[in-house]
VOPAGU-2260 file (C-alpha; in pm, 1 decimal, decimal comma):
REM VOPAGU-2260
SITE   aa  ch    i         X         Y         Z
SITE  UNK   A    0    2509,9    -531,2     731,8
SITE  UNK   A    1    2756,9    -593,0     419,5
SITE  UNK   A    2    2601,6    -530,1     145,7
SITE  UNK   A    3    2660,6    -333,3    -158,9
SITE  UNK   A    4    2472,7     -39,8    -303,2
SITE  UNK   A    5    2518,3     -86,3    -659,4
SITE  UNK   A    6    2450,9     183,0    -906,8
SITE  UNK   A    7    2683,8     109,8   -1212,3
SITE  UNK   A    8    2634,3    -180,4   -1477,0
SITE  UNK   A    9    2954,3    -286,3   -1398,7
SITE  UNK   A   10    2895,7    -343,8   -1029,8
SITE  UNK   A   11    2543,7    -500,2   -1149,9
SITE  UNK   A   12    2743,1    -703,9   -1369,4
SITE  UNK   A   13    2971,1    -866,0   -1110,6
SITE  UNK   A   14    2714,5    -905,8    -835,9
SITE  UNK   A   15    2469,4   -1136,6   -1075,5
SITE  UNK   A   16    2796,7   -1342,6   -1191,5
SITE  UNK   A   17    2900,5   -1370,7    -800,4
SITE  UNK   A   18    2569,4   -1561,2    -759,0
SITE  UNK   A   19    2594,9   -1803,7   -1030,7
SITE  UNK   A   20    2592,9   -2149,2    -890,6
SITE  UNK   A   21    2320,6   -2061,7    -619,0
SITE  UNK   A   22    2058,2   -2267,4    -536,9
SITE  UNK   A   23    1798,1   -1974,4    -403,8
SITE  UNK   A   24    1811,1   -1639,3    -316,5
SITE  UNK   A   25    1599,0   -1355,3    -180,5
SITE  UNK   A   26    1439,3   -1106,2    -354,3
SITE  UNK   A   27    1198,8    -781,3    -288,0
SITE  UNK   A   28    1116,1    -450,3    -424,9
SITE  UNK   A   29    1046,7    -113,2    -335,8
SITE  UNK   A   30     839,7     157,3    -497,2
SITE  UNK   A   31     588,1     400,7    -518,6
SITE  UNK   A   32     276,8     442,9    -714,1
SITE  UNK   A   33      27,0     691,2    -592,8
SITE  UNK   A   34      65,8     912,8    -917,8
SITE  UNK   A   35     150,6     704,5   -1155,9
SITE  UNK   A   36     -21,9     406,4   -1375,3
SITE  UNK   A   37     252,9     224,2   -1359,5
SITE  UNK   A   38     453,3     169,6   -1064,9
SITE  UNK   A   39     774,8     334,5   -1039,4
SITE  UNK   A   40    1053,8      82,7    -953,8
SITE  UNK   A   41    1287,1     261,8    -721,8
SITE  UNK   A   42    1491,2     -23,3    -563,2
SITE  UNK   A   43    1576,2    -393,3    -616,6
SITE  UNK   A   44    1722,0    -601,6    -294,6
SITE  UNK   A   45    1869,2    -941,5    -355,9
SITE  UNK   A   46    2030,8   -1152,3     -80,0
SITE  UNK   A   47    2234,4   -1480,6    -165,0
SITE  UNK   A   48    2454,3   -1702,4      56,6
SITE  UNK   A   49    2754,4   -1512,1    -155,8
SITE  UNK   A   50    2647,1   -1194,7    -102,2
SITE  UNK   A   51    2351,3    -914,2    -110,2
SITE  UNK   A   52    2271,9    -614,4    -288,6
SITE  UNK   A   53    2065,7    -322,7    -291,8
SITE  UNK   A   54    2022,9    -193,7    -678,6
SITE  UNK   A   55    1933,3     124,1    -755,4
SITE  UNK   A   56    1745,5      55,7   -1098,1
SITE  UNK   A   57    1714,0     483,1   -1220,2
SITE  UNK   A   58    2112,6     404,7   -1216,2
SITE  UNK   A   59    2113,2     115,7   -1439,9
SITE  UNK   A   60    2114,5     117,6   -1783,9
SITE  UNK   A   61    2186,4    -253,0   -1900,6
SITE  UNK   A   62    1938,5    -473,9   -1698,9
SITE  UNK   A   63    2053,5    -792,9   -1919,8
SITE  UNK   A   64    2284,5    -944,3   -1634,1
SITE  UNK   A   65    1975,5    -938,1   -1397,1
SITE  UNK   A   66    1764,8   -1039,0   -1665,0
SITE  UNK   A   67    1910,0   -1338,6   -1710,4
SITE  UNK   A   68    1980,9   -1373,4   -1316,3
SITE  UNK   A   69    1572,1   -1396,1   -1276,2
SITE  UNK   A   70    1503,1   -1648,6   -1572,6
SITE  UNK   A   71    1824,2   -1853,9   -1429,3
SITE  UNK   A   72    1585,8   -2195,9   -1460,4
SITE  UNK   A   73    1840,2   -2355,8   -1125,7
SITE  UNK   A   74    1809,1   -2025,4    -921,6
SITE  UNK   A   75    1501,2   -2055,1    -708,8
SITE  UNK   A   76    1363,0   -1635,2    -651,2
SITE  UNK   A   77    1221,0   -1635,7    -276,1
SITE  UNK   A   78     977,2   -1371,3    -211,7
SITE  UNK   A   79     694,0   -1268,2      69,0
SITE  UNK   A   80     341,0   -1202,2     -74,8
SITE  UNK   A   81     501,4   -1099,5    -366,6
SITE  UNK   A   82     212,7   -1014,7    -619,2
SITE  UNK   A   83     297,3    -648,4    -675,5
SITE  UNK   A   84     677,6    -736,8    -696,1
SITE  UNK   A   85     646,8    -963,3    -968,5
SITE  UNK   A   86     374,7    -715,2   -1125,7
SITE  UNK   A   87     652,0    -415,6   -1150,2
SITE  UNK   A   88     904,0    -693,4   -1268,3
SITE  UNK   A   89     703,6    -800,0   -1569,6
SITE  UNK   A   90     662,0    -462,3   -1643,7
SITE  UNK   A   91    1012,9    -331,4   -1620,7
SITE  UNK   A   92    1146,9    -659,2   -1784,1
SITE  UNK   A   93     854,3    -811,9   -1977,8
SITE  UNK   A   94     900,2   -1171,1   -1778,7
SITE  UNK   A   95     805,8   -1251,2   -1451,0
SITE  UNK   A   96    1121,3   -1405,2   -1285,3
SITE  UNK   A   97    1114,3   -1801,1   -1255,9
SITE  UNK   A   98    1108,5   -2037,0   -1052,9
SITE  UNK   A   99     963,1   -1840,2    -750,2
SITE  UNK   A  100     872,4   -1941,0    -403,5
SITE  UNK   A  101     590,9   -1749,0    -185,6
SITE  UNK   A  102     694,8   -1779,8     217,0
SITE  UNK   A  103     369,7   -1607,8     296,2
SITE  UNK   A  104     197,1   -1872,5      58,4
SITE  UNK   A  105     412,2   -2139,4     207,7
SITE  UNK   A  106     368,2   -2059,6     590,5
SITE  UNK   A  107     -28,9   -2051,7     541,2
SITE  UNK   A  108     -53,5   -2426,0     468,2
SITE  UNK   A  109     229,8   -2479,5     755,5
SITE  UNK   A  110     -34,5   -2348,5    1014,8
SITE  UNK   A  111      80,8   -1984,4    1053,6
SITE  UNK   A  112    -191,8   -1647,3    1040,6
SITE  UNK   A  113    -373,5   -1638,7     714,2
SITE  UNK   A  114    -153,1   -1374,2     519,7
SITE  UNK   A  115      93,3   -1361,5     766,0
SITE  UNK   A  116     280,0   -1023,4     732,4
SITE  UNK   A  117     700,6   -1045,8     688,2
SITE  UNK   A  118     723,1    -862,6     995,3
SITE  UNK   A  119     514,7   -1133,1    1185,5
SITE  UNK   A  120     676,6   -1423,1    1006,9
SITE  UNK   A  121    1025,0   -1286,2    1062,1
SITE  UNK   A  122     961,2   -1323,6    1429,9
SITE  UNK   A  123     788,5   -1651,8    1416,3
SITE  UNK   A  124    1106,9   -1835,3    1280,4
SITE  UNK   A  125    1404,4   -1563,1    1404,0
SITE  UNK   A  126    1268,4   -1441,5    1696,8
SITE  UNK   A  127    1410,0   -1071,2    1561,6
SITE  UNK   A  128    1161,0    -790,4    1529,8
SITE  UNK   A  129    1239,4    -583,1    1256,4
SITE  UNK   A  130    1188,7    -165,7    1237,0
SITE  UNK   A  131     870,8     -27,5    1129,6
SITE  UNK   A  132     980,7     360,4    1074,9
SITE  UNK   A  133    1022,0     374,2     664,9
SITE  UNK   A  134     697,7     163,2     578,0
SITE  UNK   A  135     644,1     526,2     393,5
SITE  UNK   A  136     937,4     615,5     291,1
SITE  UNK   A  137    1002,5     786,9     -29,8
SITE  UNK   A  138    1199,1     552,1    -219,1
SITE  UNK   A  139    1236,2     761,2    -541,4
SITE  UNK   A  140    1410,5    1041,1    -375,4
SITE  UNK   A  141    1815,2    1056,2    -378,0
SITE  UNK   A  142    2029,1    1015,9    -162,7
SITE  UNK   A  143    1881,6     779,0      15,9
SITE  UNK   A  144    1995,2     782,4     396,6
SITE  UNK   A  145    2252,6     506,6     503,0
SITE  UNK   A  146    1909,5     399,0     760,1
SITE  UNK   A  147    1720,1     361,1     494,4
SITE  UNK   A  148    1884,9     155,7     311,9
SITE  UNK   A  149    1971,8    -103,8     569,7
SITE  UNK   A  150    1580,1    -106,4     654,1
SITE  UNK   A  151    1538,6    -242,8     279,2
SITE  UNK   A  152    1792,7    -457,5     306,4
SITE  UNK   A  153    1630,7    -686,9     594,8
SITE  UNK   A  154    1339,0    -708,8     381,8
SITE  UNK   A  155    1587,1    -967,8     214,4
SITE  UNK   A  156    1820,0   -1032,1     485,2
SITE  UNK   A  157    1590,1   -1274,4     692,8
SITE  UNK   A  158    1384,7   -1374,8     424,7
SITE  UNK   A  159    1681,3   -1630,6     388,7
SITE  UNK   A  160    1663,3   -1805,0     735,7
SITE  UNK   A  161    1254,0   -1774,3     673,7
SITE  UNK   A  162    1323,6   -1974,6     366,9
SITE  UNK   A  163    1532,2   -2215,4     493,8
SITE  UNK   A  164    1290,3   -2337,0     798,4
SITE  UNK   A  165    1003,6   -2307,1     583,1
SITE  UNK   A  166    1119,0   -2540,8     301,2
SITE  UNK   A  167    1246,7   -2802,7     614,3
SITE  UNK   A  168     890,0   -2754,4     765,0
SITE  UNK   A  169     717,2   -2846,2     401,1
SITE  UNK   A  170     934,3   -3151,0     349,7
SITE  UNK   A  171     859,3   -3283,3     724,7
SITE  UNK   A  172     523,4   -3279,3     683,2
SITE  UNK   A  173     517,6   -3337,5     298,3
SITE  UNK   A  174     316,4   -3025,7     207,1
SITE  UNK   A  175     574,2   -2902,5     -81,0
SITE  UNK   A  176     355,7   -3043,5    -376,4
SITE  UNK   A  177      25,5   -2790,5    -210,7
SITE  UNK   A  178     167,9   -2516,0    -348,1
SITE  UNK   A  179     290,3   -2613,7    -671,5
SITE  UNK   A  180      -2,2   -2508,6    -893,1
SITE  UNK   A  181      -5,1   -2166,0    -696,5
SITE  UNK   A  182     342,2   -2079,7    -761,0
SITE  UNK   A  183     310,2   -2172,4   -1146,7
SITE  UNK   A  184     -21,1   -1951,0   -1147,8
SITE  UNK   A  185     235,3   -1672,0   -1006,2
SITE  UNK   A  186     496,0   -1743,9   -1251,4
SITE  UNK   A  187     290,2   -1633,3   -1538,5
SITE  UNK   A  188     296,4   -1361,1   -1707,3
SITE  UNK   A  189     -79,7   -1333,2   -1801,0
SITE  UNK   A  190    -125,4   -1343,9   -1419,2
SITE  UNK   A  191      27,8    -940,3   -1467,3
SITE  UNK   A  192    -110,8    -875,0   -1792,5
SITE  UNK   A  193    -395,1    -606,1   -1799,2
SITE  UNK   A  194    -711,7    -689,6   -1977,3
SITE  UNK   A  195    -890,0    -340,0   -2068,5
SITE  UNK   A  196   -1215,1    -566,1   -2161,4
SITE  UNK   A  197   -1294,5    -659,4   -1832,8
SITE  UNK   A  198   -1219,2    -355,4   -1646,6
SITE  UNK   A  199   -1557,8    -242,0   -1636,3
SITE  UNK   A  200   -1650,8    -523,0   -1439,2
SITE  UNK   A  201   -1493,1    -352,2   -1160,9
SITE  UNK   A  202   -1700,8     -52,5   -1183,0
SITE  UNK   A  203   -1803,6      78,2    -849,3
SITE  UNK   A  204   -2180,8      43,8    -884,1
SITE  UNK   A  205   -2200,9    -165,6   -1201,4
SITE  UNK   A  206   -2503,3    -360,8   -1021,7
SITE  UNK   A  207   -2706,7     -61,8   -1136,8
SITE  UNK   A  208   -2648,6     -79,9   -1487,6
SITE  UNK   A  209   -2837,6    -317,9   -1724,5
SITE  UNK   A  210   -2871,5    -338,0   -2102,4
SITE  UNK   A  211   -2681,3     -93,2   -2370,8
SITE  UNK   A  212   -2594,4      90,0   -2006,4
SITE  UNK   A  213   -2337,7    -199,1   -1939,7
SITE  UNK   A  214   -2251,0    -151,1   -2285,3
SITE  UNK   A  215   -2159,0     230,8   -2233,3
SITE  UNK   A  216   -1978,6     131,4   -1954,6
SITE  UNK   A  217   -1738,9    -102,7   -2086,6
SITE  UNK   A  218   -1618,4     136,9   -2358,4
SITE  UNK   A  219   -1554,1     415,4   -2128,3
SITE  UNK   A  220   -1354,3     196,3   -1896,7
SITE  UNK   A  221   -1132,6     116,8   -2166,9
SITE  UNK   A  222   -1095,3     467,1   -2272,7
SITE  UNK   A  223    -996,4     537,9   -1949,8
SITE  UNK   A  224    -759,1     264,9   -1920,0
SITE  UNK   A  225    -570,2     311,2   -2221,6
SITE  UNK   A  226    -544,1     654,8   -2205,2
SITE  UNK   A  227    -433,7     591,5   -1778,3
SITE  UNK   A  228    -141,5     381,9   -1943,6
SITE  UNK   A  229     -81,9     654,0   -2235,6
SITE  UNK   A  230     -32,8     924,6   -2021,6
SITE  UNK   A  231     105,3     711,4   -1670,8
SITE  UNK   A  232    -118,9     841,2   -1480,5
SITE  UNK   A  233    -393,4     661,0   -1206,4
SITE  UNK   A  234    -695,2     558,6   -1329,9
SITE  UNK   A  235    -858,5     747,8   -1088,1
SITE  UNK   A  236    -754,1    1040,4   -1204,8
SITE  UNK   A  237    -871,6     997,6   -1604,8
SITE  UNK   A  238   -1244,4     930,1   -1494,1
SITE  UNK   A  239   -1348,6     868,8   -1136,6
SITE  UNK   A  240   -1618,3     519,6   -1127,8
SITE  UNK   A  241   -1892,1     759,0   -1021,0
SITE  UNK   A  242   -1908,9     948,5   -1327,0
SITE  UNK   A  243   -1859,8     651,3   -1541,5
SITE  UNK   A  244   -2148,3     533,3   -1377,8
SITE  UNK   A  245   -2332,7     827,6   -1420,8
SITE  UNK   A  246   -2227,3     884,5   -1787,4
SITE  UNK   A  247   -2371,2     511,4   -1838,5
SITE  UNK   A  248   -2679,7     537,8   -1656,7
SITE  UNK   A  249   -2820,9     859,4   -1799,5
SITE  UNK   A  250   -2684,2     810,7   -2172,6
SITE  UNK   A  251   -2609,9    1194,1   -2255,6
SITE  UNK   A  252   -2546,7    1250,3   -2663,7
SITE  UNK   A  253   -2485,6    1618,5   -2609,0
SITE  UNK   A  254   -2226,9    1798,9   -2453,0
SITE  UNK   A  255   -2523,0    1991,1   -2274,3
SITE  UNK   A  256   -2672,2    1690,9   -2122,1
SITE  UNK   A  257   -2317,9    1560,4   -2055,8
SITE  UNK   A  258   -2240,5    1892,9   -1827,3
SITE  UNK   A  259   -2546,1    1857,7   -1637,1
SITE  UNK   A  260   -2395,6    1496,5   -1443,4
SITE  UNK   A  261   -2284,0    1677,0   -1138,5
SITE  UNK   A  262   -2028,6    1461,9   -1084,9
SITE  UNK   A  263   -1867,3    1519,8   -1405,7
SITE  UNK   A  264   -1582,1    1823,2   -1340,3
SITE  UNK   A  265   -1634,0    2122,8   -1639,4
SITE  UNK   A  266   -1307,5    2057,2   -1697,5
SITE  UNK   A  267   -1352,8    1718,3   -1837,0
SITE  UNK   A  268   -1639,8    1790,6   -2033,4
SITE  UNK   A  269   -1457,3    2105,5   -2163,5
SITE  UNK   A  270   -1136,5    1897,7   -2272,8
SITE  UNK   A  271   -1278,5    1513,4   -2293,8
SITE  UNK   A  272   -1663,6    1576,6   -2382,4
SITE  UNK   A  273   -1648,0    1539,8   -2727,3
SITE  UNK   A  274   -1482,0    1186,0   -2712,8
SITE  UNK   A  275   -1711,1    1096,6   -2424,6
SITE  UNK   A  276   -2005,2    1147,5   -2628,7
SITE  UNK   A  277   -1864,1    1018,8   -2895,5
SITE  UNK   A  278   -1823,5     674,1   -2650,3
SITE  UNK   A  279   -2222,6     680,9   -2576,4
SITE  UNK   A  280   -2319,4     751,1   -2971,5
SITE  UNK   A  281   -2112,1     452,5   -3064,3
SITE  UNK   A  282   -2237,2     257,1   -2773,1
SITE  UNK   A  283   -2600,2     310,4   -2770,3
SITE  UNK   A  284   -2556,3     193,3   -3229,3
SITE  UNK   A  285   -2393,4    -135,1   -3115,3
SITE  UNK   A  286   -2564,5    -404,0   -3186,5
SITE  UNK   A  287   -2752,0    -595,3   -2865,2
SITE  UNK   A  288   -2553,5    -923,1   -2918,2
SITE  UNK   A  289   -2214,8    -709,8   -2886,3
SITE  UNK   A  290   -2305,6    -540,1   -2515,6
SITE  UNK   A  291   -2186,7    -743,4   -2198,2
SITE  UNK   A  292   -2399,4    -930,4   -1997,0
SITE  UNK   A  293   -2491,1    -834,5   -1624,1
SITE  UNK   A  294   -2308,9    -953,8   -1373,8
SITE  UNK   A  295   -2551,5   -1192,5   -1157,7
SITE  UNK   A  296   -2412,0   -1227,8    -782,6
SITE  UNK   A  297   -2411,0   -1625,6    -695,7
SITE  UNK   A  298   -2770,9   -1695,1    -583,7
SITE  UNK   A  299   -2814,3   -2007,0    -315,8
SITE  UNK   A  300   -3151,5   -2135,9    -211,8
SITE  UNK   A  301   -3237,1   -2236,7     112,0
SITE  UNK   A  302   -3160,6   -2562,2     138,8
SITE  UNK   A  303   -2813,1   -2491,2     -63,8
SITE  UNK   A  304   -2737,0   -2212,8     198,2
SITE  UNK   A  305   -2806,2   -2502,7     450,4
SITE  UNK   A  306   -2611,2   -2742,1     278,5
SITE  UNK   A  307   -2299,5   -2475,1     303,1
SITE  UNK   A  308   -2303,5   -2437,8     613,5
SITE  UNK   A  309   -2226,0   -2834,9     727,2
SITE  UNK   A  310   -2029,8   -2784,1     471,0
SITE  UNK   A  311   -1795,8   -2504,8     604,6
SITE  UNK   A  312   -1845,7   -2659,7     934,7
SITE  UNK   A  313   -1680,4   -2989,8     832,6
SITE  UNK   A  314   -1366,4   -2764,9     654,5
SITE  UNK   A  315   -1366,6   -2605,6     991,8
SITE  UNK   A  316   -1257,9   -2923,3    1140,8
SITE  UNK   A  317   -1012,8   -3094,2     868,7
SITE  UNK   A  318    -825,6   -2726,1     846,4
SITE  UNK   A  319    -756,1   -2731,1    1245,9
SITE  UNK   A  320    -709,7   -3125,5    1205,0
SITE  UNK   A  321    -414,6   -3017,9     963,7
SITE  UNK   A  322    -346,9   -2691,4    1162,8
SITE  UNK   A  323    -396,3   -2500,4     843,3
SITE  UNK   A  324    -608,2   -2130,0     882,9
SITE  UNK   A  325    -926,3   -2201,3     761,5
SITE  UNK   A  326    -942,6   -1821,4     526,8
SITE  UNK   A  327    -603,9   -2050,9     368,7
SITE  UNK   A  328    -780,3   -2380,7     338,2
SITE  UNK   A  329   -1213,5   -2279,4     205,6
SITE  UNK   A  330   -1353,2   -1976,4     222,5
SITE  UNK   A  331   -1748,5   -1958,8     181,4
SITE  UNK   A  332   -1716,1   -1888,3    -198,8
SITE  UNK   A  333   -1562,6   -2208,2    -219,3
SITE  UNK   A  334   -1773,5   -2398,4     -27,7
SITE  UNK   A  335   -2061,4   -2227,0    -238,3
SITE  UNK   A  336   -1867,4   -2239,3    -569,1
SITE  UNK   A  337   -1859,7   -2640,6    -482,4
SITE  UNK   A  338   -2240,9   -2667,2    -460,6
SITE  UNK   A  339   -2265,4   -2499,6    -740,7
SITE  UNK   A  340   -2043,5   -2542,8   -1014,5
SITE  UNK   A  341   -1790,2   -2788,4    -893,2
SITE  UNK   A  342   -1526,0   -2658,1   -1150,3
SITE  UNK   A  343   -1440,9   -2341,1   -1025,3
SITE  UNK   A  344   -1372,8   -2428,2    -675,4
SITE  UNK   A  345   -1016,3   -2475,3    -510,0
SITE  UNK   A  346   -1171,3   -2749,5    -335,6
SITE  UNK   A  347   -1213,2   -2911,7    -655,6
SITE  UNK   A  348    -825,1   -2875,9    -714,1
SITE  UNK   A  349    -523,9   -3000,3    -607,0
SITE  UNK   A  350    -427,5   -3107,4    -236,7
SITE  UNK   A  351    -743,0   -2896,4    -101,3
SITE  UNK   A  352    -932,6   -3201,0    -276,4
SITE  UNK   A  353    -718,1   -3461,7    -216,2
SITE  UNK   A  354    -745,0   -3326,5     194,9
SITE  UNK   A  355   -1166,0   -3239,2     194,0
SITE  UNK   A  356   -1256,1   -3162,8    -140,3
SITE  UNK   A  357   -1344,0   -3575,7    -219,7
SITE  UNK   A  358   -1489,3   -3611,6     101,6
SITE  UNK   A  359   -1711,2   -3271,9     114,3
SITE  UNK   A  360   -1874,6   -3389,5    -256,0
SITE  UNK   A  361   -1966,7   -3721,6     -77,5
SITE  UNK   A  362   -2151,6   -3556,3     115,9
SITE  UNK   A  363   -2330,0   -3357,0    -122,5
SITE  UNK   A  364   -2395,7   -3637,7    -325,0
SITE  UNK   A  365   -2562,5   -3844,3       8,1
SITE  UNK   A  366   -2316,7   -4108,2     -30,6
SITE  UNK   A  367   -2188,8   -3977,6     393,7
SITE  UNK   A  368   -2355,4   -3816,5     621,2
SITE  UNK   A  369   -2252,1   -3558,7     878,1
SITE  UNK   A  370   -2232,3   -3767,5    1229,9
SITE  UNK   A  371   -2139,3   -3636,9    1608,3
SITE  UNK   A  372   -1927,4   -3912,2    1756,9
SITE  UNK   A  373   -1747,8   -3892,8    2050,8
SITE  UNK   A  374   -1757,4   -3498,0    2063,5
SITE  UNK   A  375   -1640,6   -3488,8    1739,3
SITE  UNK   A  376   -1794,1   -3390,6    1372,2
SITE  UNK   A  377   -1718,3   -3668,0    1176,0
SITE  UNK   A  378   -1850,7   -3822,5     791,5
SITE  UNK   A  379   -2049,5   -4153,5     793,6
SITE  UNK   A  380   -2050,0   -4366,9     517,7
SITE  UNK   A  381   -2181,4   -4748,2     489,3
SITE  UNK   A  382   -2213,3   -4735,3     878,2
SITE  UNK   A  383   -1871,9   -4664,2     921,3
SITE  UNK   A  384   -1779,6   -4321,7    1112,7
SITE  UNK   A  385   -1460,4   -4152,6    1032,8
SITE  UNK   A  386   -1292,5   -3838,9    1132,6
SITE  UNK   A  387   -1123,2   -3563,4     928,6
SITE  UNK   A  388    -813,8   -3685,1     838,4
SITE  UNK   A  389    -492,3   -3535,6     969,7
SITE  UNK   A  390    -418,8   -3611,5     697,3
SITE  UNK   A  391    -402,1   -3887,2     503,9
SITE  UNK   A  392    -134,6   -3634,4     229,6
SITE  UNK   A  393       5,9   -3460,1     542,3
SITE  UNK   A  394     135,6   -3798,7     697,1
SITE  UNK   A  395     141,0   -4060,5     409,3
């Protein structure tokens, strides 16, 4: 492949200038992160139509050129899945590049697998299957081997091609404006920002914890957060979710009664006992009004349960109607999110209610009912029977 390895400012310099003028290009990441809080970016790959690039960012000392390359408002950034890409951007560069485009979010409402992998995709519009052998490569180390590098490189290389059909396929069967929202939820950077207040919420186990316990809880899990950022290391390895658990549920104010938690290490009562207690004292003084309140898992009755499943039955039918995976179109908490609190469903939004979303509340409301006509589930409504539409957005 020709490509250049670029490891100067200068070089970085001239390659972001070379793409001025472009209307897209392709863009991926590679790094590691299994001892560290924050990831540790170890490559950057760009592709354009006048030329690609494999950065190596521990090189680079002024980042401003590709800065301004990423917020270039006329240069589209295409990525695959790219979540923790754009996470380690906004962290290396405080901005999450923009505008971006998702292929992986893209090919799901063109009627490819539900999360299709690059690999898979790649094949699907190329018919070229690409190398699996440094999926664990160490991409920190230097020198990286010449095989290495070109296996990064394709991760950009077809993405290009990908792009290309992909966009044609959304503009043939007008499904550009689906994604929209989704891309502009990706796009900002309080999608990437880390909210200590709600970590505990992600507590292993929090389901046993209940009153001025919950309380106990949150505080540690922002002690350990903080100090996991303060000291780059995994969360993980600050406090483990057992112990936090454990810490919460038994309430020790002692480092005696803090030592006998088995699952506590001495170690970290020796060297992080006294602020640990010092957590629960603080905790258990709050005032009742100040703890969180218990999480409370999404309770259906019976006849709601019922009234899901015709439901998910009918989305069944309009997502193979539109040849859409039905994990990309409704999943049950959407169906049940409907029934319940219409707001926070993705049915409620966007083209998922323009395609079902109007027509499944119809239903819940008894203005349709579910019919069987022909072989086929369809939605009655003032004696009339009509199919899922295929669609009336995919086709208008």
């Amino acid at each position: 492949m020709n490509y250049q390895f670029i490891e100067s400012d200068d070089q970085l310099a001239t390659f972001c200038q070379d793409l001025e003028g472009e209307s897209y290009c392709a863009v991926d990441t590679e790094f590691i992160r299994e001892k560290t809080y924050y990831p540790l970016l170890s490559l950057i790959q760009i592709a354009g139509e006048n030329g690609m690039a494999c950065i190596d960012p521990f090189a680079i000392n002024d980042f401003e050129p590709l800065r301004q390359l990423f917020q270039q408002p006329d240069l589209l950034k295409v990525f695959h899945s790219p979540s923790q890409d754009l996470e380690i951007l906004f962290q290396h560069f405080g901005e999450v590049p923009s505008p971006i485009f998702d292929t992986q979010l893209a090919a799901a409402v063109l009627g490819f697998q539900h999360q299709i992998s690059y690999a898979d995709l790649v094949f699907e519009v190329t018919s070229t299957r690409l190398e699996k052998k440094h999926t664990r490569a160490d991409w920190s180390k230097r020198p990286l081997s010449q095989d290495e590098l070109d296996y990064a490189m394709d991760d950009v290389r077809y993405l290009m091609p990908v792009y290309r059909h992909i966009k044609q396929e959304l503009e043939t069967k007008n499904r550009s404006s689906w994604i929209e929202r989704d891309l502009e939820v990706m796009s900002l950077s309080s999608t990437y920002e880390v909210d200590v207040s709600i970590q505990w919420q992600r507590l292993k186990g929090i389901q046993k914890l209940k009153g001025v316990q919950l309380q106990i809880a949150r505080q540690l899990c922002q002690w350990r957060e903080l100090r996991a950022q303060q000291k780059d290391r995994p969360r993980r390895w600050i406090a483990a979710d057992d112990w936090i658990i454990e810490i919460s549920r038994k309430k020790p104010t002692n480092l005696e009664d803090l030592a006998l938690i088995r699952e506590i290490p001495a170690k970290v009562v020796e060297h992080q006992g006294p602020i640990l207690i010092d957590i629960v004292k603080e905790s258990l003084q709050s005032k009742t009004s100040e703890w969180p309140e218990a999480l409370k898992p999404q309770s259906l009755g019976l006849h709601q349960q019922a009234l899901g499943d015709c439901l998910m039955g009918f989305c069944r039918v309009i997502a193979d109607a539109n040849n859409i995976a039905l994990a990309t179109f409704a999943t049950r908490k959407d169906i049940d999110n409907l029934i319940t609190n219409r707001k926070t469903s993705r049915l409620a939004q966007g083209w998922r209610f323009n395609m079902a979303g109007e027509q499944l509340l119809s239903f819940i409301y008894g203005q349709s009912k579910l019919a069987v006509v022909d072989g086929r589930v369809c939605l009655t409504g003032n004696g009339d029977a009509t199919e899922p539409e295929s669609s009336k957005i995919a086709h208008r």
